[in-house]
Residue, then its C-alpha position, 0 to 999 in steps of 0.5 A: x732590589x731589581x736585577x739586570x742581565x749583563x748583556x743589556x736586556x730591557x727587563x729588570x727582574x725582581x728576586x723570585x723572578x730571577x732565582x726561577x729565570x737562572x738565564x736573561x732572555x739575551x743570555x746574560x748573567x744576572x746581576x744586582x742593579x746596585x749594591x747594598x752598603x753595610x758599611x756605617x753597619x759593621x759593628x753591629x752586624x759583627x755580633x750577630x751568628x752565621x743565621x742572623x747575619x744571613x738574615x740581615x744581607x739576604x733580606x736587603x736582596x729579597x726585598x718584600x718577596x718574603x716575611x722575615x719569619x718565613x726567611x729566619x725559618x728558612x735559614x735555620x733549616x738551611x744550616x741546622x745540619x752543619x756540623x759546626x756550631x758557628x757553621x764556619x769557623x776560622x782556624x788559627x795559625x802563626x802565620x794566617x788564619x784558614x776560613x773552614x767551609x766544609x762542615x756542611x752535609x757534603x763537606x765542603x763549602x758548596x753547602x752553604x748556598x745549596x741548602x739555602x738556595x734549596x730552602x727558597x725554592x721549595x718556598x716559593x715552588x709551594x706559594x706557587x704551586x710550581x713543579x720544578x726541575x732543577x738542573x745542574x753540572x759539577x766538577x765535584x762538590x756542587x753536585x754532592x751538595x745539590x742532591x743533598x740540598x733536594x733529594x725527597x722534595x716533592x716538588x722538584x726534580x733535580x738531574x746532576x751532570x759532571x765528567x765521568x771518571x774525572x772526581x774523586x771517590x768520595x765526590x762519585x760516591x756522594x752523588x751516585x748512592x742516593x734512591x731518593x725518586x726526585x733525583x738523578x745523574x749523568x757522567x759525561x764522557x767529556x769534561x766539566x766545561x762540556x757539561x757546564x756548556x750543555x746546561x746553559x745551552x738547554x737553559x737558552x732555550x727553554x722552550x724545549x721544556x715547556x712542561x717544566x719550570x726549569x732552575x739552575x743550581x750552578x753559580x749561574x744562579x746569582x742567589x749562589x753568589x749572594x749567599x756566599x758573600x755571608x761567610x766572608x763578613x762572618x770570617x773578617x768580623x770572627x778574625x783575630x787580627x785586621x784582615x786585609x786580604x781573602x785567598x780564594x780556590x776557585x774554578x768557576x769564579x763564583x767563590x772570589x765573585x761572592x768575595x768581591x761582590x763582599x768588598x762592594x757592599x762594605x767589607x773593609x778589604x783591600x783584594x781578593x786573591x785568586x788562586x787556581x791550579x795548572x788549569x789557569x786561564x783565570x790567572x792569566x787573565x786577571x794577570x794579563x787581561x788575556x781570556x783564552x781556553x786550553x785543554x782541561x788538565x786532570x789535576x788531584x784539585x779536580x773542582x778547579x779542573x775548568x777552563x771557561x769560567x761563566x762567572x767572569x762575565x759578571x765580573x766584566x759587567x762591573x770591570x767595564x761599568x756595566x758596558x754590556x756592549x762590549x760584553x755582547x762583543x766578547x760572549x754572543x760569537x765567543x770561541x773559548x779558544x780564541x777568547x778575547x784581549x782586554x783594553x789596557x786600561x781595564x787590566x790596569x783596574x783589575x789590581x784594584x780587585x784582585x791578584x791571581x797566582x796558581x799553584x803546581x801539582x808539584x807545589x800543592x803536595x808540598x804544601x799539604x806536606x809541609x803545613x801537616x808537618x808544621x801544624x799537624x793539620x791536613x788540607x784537601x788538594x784545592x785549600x792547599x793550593x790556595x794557601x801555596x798561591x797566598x803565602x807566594x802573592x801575600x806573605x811579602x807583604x806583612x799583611x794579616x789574610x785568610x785563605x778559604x779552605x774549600x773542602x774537607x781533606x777526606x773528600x781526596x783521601x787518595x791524594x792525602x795518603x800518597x801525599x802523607x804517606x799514611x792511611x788517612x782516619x776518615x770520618x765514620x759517615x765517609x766510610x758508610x759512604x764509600x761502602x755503597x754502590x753508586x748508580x752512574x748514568x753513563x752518557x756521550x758528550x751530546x746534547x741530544x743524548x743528555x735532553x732524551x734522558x731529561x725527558x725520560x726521566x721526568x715522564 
């Protein structure tokens, strides 16, 4: 398997050369030259476990770049702390199932290609003898699990951007509380999309950091996405009933990505939903083909506080049949607030891919009030919304789906409680959690400023 930049650059990149490259030299994504076909496989890839199936689609990405031992071992390391025997698990409702992703080390899905991707690093740092700096901005979860992913290993250096005082408690706590001497955060006096913006500035230009072999964590990194195409072909096959359908909270883009990315390489789906909160330029997008970014709304689903999607640009790349001209067009001189139109006919294409809806702060607390309330079950902010946005776009049309639930509910237990109106029972880990002292790096919105700290704190 060889991979391509979406904006046309010459080189074709094999997998550790693109896991390490994060960035194509033109600034493009990478992406797969092509996609695997598991199709004539189903039945037999439907027996395996979450750690054998992994296996059997990472490998086909990987290529000869590593044993099969070595990446069995990899795998199980990578899951061996998920508190789930199945790692993820389908929940069942009258109406529709809820894909559970949230019983990694960090509670929520974020953790299921982190520890994976932090097992392939550490592999191939230590073949190499590579010194790494892994670099990375969150709106959340992402960060948790991260510096999770990498705190104590020996050769790498990890540094976490997200917007100061714009997550929630839990997700600050889970980032700031860590001594481990490997690893280090930023709060951004900005938004996500301010942060986001610094990481790809500093990775188009490398050249700064001569001395580091740098790596992003972000869904920039294409290994992201391809480790969560596993969770959609483990929940379909695990499904009680004939699914047609996958909502999907998201943000960025990488999670309904990863799904589509699923569909290409054999999943018998019909779409992928995509679900946003207020902050819905990817709704208005796929709906209307226009791509045009306002102000980031603080929202109580704040992982999908993002108006710049990076991940869209891939989707383009397939949307337009790999027409990296018009992708240059749209992202060498692109101003987020000016966007970009898309031409009819690929708005047309785009309902053979997805639908799009997005949810109210209004409709998701009702939606967490009334699925407690009918099931007795709790959802964190983000899986609510996408459960509100399925049952709208969805249930009319009699036709079984699973809506991905993204985090787990004490991650938001602020928002729980006013919802509930009850003291929620959070889990003994969380509560150690909560009680330590976070150590926050409080830092302007300024590249300069965010490179001086880089620099000192891997002297």
């Amino acid at each position: 398997m060889k991979y391509i930049s979406t904006r046309g650059h010459k080189d074709k990149l094999d997998f550790e050369q693109m896991m390490f490259a994060t960035l194509a030299p033109d600034g493009g994504l990478y992406m797969p030259e092509h996609f695997p076909d598991f199709s004539a496989d189903l039945e037999r890839l439907a027996k395996l476990s979450y750690q054998e199936l992994t296996s059997e689609i990472l490998r086909v990405f990987i290529g000869d770049k590593i044993n099969v031992t070595d990446l069995d071992e990899i795998i199980r390391k990578s899951y061996s702390s998920f508190r789930h025997p199945e790692i993820v698990f389908n929940q069942d409702f009258k109406d529709f199932q809820l894909l559970e992703l949230f019983h990694g080390p960090t509670w929520a899905f974020k953790d299921l290609a982190l520890q994976l991707l932090a097992g392939l690093l550490d592999h191939f740092a230590d073949k190499t003898n590579k010194k790494l700096l892994i670099l990375g901005s969150t709106s959340g979860d992402t960060g948790a699990a991260a510096l999770a992913a990498f705190a104590g290993k020996k050769n790498i250096k990890i540094i976490i951007l997200h917007p100061h005082q714009k997550i929630s408690e839990v997700q600050l706590k889970q980032m700031t509380s860590y001594q481990d001497h490997n690893i280090a955060n930023i709060a951004l006096k900005g938004s996500f999309d301010d942060a986001q913006l610094i990481i790809k500035t500093i990775f188009s230009d490398t050249k700064k950091f001569k001395q580091h072999d740098l790596v992003a964590i972000n869904s920039i990194n294409l290994v992201r996405i391809i480790a969560q195409t596993v969770y959609y072909f483990y929940s379909y096959f695990n499904s009680s009933k004939k699914i047609n359908y996958f909502c999907v909270p998201t943000g960025n883009f990488g999670n309904a990505l990863a799904g589509l990315f699923a569909k290409k390489m054999g999943l018998p789906i019909k779409k992928l939903v995509v679900a946003t909160n207020q902050n819905n330029v990817l709704e208005k997008c796929l709906n209307e083909g226009i791509y045009r970014s306002t102000d980031v709304l603080a929202s109580i689903s704040p992982s999908m506080d993002i108006q710049i999607a990076n991940n869209f640009e891939r989707y383009l790349f397939l949307l337009t049949n790999k027409n990296t001209s018009l992708i240059n067009d749209y992202y060498q001189t692109l101003d987020p607030r000016k966007g970009y139109q898309l031409p009819d006919d690929l708005i047309a294409n785009i309902a053979d891919d997805f639908l799009a809806g997005h949810a109210s702060e209004k409709e998701t607390k009702q939606t967490i009030k009334e699925h407690y309330q009918k099931y007795g079950y709790v959802l964190d902010p983000h899986s609510a919304v996408a459960v509100n946005v399925a049952k709208k776009k969805i249930s009319g049309l009699n036709e079984a789906f699973i809506s991905v639930a993204s985090a787990h509910p004490s991650k938001f237990f602020d928002t729980i409680e006013e919802v509930l109106g009850f003291k929620y029972n959070l889990p003994t880990e969380i509560k150690e959690l909560l009680a330590k002292e976070p150590k926050v790096n409080i830092i302007e919105n300024n590249l300069d400023l965010v490179i001086k700290f880089i620099n000192d704190f891997t002297k």
